[in-house]
C-alpha positions as CSV (number, residue, x, y, z in Angstrom):
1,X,18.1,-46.7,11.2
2,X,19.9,-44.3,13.5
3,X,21.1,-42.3,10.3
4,X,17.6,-42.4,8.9
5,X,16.5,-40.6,11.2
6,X,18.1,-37.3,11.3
7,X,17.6,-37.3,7.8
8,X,14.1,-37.4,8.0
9,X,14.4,-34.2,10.8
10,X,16.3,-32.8,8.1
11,X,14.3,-33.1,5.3
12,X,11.1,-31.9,7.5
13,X,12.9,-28.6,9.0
14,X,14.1,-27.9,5.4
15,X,10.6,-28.0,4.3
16,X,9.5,-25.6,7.2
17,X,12.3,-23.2,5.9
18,X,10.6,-23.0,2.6
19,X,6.9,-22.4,3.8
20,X,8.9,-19.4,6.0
21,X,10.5,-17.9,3.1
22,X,7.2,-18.5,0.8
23,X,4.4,-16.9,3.7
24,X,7.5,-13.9,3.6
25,X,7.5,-13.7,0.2
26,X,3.5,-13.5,0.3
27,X,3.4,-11.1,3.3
28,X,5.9,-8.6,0.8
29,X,3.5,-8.6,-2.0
30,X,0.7,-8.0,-0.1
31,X,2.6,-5.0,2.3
32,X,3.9,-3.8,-1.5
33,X,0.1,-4.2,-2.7
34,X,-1.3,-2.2,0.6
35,X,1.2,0.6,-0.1
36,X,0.6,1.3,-4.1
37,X,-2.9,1.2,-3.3
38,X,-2.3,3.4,-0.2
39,X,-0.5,5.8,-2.8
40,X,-3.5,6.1,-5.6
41,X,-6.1,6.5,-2.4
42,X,-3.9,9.7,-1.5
43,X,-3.2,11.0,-4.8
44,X,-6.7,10.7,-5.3
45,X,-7.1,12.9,-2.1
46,X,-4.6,15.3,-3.1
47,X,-6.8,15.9,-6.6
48,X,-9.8,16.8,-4.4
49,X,-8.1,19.0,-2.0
50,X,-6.9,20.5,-5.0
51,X,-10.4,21.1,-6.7
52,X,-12.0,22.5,-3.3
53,X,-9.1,24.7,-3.3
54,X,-9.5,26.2,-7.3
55,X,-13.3,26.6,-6.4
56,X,-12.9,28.9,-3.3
57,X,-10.7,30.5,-5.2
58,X,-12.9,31.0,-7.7
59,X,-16.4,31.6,-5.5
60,X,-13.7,34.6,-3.3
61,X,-13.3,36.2,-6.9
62,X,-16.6,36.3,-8.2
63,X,-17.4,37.7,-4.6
64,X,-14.9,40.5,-5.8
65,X,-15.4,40.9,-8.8
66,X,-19.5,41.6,-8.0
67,X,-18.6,44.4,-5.1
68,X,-16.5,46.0,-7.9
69,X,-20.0,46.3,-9.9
């Protein structure tokens, strides 16, 4: 009985270990999920800034290009 016992601790902290390393190996792929999708969100930004940018650019030379007329 007395060497059942620390077997059984044992087996339960052993099982504890596992559910630690699984939730970490959970918590990665979701912090690895976050960030990809964190990286299309600002390339998506970046495409945007981009457009607004071409389209002043554009609108400031039609402005000159009229006061040249």
């Amino acid at each position: 009985m007395k060497r059942l016992i620390p077997l059984i601790a044992a087996a339960a902290l052993s099982a504890c270990g596992m559910d630690v390393a699984s939730s970490a190996a959970t918590a990665a792929a979701l912090k690895k999920q976050e960030l990809e999708q964190g990286k299309k969100t600002q390339d998506m930004a970046q495409q945007k800034i981009n457009q607004a940018v071409e389209q002043m650019n554009q609108a400031a030379q039609n402005r000159e290009d009229a006061q040249k007329q």
